[in-house]
MIDOSE-1310 file (N, C-alpha, C; in nm, 2 decimals, decimal comma, always signed):
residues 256
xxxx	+13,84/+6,37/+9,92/+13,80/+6,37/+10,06/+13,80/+6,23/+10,12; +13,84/+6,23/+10,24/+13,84/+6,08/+10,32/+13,72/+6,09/+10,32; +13,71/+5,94/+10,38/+13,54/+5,87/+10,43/+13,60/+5,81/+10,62; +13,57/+5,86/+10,71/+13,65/+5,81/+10,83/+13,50/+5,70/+10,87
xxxx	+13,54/+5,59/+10,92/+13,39/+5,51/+10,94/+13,48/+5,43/+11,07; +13,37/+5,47/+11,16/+13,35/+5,42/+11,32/+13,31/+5,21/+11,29; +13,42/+5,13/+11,32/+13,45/+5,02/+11,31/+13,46/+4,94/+11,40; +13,46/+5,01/+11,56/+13,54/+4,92/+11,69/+13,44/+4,89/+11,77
xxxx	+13,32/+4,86/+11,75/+13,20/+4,91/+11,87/+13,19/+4,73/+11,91; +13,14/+4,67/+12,05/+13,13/+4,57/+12,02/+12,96/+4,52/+11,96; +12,89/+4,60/+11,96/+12,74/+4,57/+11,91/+12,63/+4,48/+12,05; +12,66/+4,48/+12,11/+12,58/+4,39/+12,22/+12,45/+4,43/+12,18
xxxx	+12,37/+4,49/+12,16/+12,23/+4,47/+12,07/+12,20/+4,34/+11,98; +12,32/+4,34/+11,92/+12,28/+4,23/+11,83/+12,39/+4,16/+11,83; +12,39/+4,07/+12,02/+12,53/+4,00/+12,05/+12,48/+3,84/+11,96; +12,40/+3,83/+11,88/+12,33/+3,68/+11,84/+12,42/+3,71/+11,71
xxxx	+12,44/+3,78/+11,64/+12,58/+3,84/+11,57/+12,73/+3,86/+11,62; +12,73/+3,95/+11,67/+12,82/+4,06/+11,70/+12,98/+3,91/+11,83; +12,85/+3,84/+11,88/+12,95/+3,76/+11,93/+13,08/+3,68/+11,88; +13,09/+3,68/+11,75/+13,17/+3,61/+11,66/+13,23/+3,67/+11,55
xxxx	+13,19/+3,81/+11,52/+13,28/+3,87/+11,44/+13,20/+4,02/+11,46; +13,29/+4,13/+11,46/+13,22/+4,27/+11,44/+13,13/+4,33/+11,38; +13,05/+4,43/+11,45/+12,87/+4,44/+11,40/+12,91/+4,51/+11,24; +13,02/+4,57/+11,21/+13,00/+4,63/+11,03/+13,01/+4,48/+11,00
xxxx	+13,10/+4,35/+11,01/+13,07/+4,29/+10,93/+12,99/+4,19/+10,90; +12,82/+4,24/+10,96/+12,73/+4,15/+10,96/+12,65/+4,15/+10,82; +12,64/+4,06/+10,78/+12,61/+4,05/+10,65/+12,49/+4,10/+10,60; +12,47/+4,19/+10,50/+12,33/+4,20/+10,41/+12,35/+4,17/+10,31
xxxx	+12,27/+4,10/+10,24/+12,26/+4,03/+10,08/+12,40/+3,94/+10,06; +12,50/+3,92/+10,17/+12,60/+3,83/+10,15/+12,75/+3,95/+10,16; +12,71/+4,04/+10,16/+12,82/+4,11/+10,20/+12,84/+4,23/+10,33; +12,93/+4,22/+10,37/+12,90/+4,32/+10,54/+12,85/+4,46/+10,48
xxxx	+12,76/+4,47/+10,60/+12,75/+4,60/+10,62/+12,83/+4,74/+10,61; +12,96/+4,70/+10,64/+13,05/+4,81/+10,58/+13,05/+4,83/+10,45; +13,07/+4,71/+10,36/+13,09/+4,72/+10,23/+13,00/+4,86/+10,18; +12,84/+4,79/+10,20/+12,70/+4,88/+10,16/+12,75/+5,02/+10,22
xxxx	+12,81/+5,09/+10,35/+12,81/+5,21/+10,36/+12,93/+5,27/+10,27; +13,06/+5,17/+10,22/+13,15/+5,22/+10,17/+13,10/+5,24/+10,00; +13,03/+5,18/+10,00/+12,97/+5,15/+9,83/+12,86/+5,31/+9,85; +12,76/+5,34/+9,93/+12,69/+5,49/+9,93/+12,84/+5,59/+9,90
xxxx	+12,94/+5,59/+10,00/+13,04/+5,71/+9,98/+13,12/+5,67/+9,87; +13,08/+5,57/+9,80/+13,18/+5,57/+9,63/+13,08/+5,61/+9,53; +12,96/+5,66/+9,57/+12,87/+5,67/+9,47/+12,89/+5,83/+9,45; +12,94/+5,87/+9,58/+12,95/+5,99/+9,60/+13,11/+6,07/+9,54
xxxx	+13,19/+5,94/+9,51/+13,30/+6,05/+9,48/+13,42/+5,99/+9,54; +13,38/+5,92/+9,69/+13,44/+5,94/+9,79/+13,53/+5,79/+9,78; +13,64/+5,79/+9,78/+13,69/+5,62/+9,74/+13,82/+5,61/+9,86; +13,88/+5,69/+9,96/+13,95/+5,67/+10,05/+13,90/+5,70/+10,17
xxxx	+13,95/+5,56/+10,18/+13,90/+5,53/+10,36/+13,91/+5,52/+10,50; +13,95/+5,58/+10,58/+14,00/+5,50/+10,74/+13,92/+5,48/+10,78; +13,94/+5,32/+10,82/+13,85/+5,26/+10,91/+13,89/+5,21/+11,05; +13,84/+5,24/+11,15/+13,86/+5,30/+11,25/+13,84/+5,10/+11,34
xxxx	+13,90/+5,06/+11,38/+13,89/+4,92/+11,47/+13,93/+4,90/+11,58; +13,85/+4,78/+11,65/+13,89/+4,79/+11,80/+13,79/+4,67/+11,80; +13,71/+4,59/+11,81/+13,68/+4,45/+11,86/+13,69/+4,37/+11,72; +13,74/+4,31/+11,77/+13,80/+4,18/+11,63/+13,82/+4,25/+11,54
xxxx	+13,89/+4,33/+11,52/+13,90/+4,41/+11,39/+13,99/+4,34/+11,31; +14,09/+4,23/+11,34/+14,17/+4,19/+11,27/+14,06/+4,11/+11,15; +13,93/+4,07/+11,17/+13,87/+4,01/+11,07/+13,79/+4,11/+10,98; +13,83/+4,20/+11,03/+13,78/+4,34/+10,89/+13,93/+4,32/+10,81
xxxx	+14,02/+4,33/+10,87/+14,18/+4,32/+10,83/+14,22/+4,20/+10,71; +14,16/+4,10/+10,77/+14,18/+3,97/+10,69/+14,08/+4,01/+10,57; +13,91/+4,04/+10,61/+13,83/+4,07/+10,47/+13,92/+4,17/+10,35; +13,99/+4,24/+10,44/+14,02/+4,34/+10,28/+14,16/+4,34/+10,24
xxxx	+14,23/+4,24/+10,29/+14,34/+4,19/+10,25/+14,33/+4,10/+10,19; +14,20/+4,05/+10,14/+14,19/+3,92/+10,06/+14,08/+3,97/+9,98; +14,03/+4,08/+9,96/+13,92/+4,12/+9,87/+13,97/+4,14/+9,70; +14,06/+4,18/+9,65/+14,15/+4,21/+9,56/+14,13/+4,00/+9,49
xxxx	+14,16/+3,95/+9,59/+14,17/+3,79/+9,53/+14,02/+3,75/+9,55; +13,93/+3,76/+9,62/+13,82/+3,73/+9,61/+13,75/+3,80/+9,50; +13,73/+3,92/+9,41/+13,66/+4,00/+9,36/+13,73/+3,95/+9,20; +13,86/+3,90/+9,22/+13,92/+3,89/+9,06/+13,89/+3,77/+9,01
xxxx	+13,91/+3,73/+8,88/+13,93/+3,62/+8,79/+14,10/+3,54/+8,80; +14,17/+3,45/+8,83/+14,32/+3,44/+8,85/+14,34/+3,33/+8,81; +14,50/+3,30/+8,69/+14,50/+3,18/+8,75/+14,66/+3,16/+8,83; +14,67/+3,04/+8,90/+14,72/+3,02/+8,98/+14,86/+2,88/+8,94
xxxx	+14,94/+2,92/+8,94/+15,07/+2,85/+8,87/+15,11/+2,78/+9,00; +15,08/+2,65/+9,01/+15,18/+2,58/+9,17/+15,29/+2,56/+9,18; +15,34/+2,52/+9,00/+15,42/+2,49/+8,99/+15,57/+2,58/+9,05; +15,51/+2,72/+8,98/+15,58/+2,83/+9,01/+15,56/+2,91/+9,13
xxxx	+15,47/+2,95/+9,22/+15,34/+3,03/+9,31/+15,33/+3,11/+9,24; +15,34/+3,13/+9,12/+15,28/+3,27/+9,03/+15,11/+3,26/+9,00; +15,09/+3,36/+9,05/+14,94/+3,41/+9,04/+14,89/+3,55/+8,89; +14,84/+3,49/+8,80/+14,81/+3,62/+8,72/+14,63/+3,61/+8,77
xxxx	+14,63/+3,78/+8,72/+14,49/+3,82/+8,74/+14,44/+3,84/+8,61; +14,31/+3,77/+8,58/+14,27/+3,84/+8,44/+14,16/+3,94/+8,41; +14,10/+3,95/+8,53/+13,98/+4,05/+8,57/+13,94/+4,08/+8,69; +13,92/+4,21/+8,73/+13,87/+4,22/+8,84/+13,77/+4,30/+8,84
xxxx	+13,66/+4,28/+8,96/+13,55/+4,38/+8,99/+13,55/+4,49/+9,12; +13,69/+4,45/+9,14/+13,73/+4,56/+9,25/+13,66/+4,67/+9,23; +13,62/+4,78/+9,34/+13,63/+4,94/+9,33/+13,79/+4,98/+9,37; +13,74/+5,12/+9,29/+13,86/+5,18/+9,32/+13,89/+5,25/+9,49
xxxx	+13,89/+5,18/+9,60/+13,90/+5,21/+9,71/+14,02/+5,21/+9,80; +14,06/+5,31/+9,81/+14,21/+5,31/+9,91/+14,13/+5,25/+10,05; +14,21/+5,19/+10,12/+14,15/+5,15/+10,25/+14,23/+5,15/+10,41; +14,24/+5,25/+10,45/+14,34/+5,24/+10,59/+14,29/+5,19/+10,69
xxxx	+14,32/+5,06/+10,78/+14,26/+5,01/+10,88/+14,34/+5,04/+10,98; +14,29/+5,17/+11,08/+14,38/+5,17/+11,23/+14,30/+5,06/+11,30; +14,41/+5,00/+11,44/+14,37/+4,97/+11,52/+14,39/+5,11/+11,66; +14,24/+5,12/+11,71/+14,21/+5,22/+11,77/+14,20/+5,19/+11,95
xxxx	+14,20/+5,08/+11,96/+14,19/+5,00/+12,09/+14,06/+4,91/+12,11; +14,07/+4,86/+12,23/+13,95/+4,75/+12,22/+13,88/+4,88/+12,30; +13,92/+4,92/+12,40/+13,75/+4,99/+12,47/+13,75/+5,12/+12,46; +13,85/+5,17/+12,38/+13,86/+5,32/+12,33/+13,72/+5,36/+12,30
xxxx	+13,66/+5,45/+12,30/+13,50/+5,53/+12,33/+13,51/+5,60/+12,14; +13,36/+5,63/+12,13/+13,39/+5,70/+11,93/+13,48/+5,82/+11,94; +13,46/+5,88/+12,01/+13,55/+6,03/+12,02/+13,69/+6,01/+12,02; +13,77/+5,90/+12,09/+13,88/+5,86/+12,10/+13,92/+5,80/+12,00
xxxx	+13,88/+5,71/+11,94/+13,85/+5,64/+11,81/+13,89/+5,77/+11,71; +13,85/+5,87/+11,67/+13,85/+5,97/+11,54/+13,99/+6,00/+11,63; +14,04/+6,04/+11,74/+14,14/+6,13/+11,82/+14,27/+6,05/+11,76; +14,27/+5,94/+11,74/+14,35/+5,83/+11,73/+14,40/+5,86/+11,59
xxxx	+14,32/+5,86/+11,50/+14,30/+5,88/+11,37/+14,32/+6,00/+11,29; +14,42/+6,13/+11,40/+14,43/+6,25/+11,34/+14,49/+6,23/+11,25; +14,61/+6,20/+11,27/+14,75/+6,20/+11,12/+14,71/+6,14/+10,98; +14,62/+6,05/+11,02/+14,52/+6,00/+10,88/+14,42/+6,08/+10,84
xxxx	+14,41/+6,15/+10,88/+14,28/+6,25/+10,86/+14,36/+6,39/+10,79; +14,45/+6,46/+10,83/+14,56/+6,53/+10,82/+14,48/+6,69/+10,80; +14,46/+6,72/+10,74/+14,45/+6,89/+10,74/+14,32/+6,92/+10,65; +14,21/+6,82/+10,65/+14,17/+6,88/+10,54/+14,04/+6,82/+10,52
xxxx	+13,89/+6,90/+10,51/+13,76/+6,86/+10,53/+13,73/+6,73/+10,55; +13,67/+6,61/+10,64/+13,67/+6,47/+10,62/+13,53/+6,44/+10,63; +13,45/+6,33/+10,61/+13,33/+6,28/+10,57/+13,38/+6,13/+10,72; +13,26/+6,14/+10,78/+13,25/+6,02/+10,88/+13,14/+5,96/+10,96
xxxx	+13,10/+5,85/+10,97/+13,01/+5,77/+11,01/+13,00/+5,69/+11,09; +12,91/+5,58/+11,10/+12,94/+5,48/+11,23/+12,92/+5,36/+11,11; +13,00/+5,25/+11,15/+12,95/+5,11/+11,09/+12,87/+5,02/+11,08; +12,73/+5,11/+11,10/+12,64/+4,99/+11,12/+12,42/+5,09/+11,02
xxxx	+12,50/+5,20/+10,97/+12,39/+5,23/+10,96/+12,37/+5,28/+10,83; +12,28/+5,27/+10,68/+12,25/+5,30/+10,55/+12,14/+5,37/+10,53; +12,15/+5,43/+10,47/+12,07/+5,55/+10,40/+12,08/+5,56/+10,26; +11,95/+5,60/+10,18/+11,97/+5,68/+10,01/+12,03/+5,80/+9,99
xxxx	+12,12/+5,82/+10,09/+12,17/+5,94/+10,07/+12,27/+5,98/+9,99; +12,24/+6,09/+9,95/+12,37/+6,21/+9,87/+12,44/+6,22/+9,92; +12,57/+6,19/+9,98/+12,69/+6,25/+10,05/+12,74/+6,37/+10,02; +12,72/+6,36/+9,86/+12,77/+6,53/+9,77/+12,65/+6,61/+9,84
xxxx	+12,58/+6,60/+9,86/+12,47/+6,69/+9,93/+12,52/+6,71/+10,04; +12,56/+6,62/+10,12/+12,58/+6,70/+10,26/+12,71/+6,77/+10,24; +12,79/+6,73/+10,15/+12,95/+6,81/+10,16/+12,89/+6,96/+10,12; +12,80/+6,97/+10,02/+12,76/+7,06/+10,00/+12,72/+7,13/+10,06
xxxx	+12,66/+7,12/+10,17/+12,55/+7,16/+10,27/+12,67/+7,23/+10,36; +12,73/+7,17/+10,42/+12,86/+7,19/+10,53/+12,95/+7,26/+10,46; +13,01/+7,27/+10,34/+13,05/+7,38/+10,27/+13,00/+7,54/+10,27; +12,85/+7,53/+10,28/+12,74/+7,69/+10,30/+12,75/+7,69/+10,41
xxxx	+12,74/+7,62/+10,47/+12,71/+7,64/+10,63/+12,85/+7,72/+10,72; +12,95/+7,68/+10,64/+13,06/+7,74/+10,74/+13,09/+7,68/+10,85; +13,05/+7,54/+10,94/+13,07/+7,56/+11,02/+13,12/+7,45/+11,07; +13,21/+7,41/+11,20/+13,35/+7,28/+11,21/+13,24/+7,15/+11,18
xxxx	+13,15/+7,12/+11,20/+13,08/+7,00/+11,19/+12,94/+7,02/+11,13; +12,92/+6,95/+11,01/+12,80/+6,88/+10,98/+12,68/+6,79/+11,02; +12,61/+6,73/+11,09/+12,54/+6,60/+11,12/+12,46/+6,59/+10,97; +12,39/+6,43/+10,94/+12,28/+6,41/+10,87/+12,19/+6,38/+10,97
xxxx	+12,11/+6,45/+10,98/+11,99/+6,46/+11,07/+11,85/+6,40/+10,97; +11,81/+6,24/+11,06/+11,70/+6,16/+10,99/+11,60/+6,10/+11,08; +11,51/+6,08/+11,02/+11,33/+6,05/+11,11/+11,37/+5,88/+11,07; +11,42/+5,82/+11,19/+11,40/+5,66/+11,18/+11,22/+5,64/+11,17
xxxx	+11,17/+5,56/+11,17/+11,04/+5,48/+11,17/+11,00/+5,51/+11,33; +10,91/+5,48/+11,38/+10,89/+5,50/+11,54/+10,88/+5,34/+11,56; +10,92/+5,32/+11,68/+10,92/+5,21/+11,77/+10,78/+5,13/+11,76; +10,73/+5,21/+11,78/+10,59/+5,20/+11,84/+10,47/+5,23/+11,79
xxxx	+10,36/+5,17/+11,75/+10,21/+5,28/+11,66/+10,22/+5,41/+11,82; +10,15/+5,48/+11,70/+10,09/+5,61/+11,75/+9,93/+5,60/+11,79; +9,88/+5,64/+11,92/+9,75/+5,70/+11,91/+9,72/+5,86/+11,93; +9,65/+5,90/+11,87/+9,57/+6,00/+11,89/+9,43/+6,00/+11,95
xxxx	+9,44/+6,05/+12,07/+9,29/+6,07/+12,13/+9,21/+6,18/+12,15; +9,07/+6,17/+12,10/+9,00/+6,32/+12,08/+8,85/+6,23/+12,12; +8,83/+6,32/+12,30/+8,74/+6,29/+12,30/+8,68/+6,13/+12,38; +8,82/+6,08/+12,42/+8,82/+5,93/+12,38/+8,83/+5,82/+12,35
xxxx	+8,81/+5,89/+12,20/+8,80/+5,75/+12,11/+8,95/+5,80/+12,06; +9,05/+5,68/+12,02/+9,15/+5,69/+11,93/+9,16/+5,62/+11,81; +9,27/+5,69/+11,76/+9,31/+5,67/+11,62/+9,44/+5,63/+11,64; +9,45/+5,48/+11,55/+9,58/+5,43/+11,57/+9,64/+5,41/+11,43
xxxx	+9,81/+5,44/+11,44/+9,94/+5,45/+11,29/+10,00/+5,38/+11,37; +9,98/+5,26/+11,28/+10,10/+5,18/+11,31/+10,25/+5,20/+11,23; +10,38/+5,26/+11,38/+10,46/+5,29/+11,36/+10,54/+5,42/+11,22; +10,49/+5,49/+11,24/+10,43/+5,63/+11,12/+10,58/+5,66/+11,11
xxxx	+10,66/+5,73/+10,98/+10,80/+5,71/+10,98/+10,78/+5,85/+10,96; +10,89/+5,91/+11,10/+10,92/+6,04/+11,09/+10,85/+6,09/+11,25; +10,79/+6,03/+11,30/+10,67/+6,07/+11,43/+10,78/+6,04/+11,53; +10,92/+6,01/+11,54/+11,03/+5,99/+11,66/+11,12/+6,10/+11,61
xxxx	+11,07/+6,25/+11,51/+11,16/+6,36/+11,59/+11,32/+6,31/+11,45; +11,38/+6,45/+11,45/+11,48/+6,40/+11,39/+11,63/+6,34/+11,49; +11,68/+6,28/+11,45/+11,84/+6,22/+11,55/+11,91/+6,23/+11,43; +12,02/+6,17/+11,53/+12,16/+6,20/+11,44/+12,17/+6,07/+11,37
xxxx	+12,15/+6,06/+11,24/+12,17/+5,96/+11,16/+12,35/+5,93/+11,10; +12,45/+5,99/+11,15/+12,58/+5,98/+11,15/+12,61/+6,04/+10,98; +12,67/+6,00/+10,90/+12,70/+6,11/+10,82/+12,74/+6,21/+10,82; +12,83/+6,26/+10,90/+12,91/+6,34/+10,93/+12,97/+6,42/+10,80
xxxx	+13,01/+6,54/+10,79/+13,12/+6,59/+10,73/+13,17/+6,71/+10,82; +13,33/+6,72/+10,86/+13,39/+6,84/+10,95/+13,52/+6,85/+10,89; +13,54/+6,97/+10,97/+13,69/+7,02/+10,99/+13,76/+6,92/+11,06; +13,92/+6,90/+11,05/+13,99/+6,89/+11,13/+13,99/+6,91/+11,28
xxxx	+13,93/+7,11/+11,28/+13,93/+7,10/+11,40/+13,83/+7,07/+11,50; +13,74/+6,97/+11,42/+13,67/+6,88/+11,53/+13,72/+6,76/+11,59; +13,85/+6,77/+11,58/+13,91/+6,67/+11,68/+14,00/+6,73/+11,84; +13,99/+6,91/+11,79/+14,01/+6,97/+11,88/+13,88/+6,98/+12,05
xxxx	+13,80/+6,93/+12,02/+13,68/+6,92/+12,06/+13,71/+6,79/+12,19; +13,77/+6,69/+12,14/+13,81/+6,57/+12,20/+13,92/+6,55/+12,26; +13,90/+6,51/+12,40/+14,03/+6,53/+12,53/+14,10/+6,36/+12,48; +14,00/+6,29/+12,49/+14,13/+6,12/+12,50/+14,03/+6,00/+12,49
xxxx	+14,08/+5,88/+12,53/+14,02/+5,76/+12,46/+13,89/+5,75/+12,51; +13,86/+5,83/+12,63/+13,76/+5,82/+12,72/+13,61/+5,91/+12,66; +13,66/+5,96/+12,53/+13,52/+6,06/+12,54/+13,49/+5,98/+12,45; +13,35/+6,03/+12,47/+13,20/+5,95/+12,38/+13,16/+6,10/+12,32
xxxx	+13,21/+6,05/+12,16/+13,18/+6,18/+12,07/+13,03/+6,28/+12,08; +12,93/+6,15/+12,15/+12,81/+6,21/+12,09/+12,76/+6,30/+12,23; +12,90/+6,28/+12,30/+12,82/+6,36/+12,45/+12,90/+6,52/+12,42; +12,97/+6,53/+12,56/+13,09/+6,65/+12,54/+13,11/+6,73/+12,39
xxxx	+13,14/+6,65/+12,35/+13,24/+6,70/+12,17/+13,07/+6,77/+12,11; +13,00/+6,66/+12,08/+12,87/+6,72/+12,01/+12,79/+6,85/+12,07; +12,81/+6,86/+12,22/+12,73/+6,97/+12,27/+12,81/+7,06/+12,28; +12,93/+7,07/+12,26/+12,99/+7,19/+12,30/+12,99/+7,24/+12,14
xxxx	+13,02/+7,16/+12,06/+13,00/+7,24/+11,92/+12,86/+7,27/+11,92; +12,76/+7,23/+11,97/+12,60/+7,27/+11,97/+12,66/+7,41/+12,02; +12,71/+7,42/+12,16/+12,66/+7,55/+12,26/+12,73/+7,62/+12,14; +12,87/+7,63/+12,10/+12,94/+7,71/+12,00/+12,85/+7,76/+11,88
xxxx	+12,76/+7,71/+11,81/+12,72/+7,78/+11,71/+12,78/+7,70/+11,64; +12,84/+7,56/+11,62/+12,91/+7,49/+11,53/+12,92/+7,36/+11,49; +12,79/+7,38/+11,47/+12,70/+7,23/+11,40/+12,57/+7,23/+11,36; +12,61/+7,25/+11,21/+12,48/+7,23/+11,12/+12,39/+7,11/+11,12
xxxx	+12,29/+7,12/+11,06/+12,23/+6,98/+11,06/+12,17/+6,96/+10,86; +12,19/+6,87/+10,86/+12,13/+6,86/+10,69/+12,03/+6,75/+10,74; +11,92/+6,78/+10,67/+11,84/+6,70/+10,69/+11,79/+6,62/+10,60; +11,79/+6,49/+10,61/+11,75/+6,41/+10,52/+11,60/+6,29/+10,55
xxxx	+11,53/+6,36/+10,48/+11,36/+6,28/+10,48/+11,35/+6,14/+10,40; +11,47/+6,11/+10,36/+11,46/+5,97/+10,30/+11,50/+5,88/+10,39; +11,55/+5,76/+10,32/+11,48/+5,63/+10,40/+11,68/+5,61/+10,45; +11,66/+5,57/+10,59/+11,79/+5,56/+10,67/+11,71/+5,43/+10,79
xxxx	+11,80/+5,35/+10,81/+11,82/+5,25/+10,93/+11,93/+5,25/+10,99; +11,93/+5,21/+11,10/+12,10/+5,17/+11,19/+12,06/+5,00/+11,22; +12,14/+4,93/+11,19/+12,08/+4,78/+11,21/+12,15/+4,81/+11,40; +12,04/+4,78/+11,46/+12,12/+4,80/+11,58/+12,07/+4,64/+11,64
xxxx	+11,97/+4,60/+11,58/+11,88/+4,46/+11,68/+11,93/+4,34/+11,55; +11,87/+4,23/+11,58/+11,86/+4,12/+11,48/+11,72/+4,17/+11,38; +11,62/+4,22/+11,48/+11,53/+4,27/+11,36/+11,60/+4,35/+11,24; +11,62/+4,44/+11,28/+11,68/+4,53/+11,18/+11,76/+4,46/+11,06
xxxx	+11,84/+4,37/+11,05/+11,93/+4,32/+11,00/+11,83/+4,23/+10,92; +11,74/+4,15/+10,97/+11,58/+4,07/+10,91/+11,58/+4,16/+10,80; +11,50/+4,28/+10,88/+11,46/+4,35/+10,78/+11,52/+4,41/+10,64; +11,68/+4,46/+10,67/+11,77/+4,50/+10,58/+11,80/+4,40/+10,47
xxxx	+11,81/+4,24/+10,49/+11,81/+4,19/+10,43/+11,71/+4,11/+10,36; +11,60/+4,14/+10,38/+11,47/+4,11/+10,30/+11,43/+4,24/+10,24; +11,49/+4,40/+10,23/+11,50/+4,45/+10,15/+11,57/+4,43/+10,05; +11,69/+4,37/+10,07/+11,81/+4,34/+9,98/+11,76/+4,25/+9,85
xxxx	+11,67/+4,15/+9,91/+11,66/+3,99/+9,85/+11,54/+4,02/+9,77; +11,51/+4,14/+9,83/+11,34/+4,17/+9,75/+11,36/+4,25/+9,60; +11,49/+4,32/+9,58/+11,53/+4,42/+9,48/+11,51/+4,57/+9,54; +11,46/+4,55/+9,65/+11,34/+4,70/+9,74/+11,47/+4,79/+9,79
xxxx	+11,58/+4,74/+9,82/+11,69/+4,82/+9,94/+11,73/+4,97/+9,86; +11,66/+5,09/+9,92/+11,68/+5,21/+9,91/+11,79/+5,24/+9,93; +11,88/+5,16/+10,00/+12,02/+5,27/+10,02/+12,10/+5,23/+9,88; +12,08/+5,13/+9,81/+12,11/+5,06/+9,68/+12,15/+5,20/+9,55
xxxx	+12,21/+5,32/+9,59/+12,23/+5,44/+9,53/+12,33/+5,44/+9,39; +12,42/+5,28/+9,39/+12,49/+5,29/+9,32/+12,46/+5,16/+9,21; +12,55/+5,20/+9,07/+12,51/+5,11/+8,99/+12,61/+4,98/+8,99; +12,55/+4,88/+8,90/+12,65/+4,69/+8,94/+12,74/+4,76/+8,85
């Protein structure tokens, strides 16, 4: 199964990043945030990729055109330019980098991306959000289900404490995880013909495409009660990586 992962967004949430290189490649623990979502879907099975680009994407392009030489042991002959390798810690990851456009919308983005996708169940996400999740679970899930699209459906943290008033007097939870309702935590797995769903560069997957497969009867939801973030702020990213540094980071599903 592919892994299709949403790459082109410019991030203006977290332009204190995002202004200098693309929001997947913002760092946690020292390596971008795409790495960590690609590393959950290799825990899963999942080791070929399109990755989907459109703002600076050529610096996703340069990271993994040079990952193979950063990850190995080499030495290097001047005399000759012969380069031998004597070890590497590569994963086994095929990696296809479309460029999708710069203001092309998500829906247009996957539209772009049919011929690489080609005929046959696909797994997809957005670049910027980790979870302890099973992916084999949801393929699983969307396998019973029957139906053109999957979501992973997850309870972020709430924004905000909670009060409860009785009476009066209240009772305050600060920020209670799961009290903001389930959303779409991305994680996708679908048919092909959920690209039928999408007219052109202009649609925004999560509007038109997602409701019409709602009104259809054709979109499951798997739900997952563990721990998921989207780094969408500079907080988030704080936080992601002071999980990282602590040994604590839940989405951490796979072994060194």
């Amino acid at each position: 199964m592919k892994a299709v992962i949403l790459a082109g967004g410019r991030g203006t949430r977290i332009s204190e990043e995002s202004q200098t290189r693309p929001k997947p490649m913002v760092e946690i623990g020292g390596r971008p945030i795409l790495w960590h979502i690609m590393k959950i879907y290799s825990a899963a099975g999942v080791t070929d990729f399109v990755i989907l680009l459109g703002y600076r994407g050529y610096m996703i392009k340069e990271y993994f055109a040079n990952y193979f030489l950063h990850m190995s042991d080499i030495t290097v002959d001047l005399g000759s330019g012969s380069v031998s390798t004597h070890s590497s810690k590569c994963e086994p990851w095929k990696v296809t980098l479309l460029d999708t456009g710069l203001e092309t919308m998500t829906g247009g983005r996957l539209l772009r991306a049919r011929e690489h996708i080609g005929d046959d169940t696909f797994s997809f996400t957005y670049g910027d959000g980790v979870a302890d999740l099973d992916v084999r679970a949801v393929i699983d899930a969307h396998e019973r289900g029957g139906t053109v699209a999957t979501v992973t459906a997850v309870q972020p943290p709430a924004r905000y404490g909670t009060l409860d008033i009785d009476n009066g007097l209240a009772q305050f939870q600060e920020k209670p995880h799961g009290s903001s309702g389930w959303v779409n935590g991305g994680f996708f797995v679908a048919s092909p013909k959920l690209l039928d769903y999408i007219d052109g560069d202009d649609t925004i997957f999560e509007r038109q495409p997602l409701e019409k497969l709602s009104t259809d009867g054709q979109l499951s939801a798997y739900q997952h009660s563990g721990f998921w973030r989207g780094m969408d702020t500079l907080w988030d990213k704080v936080m992601l990586n002071d999980l990282w540094e602590c040994g604590k980071a839940p989405w951490k599903i796979w072994n060194d």
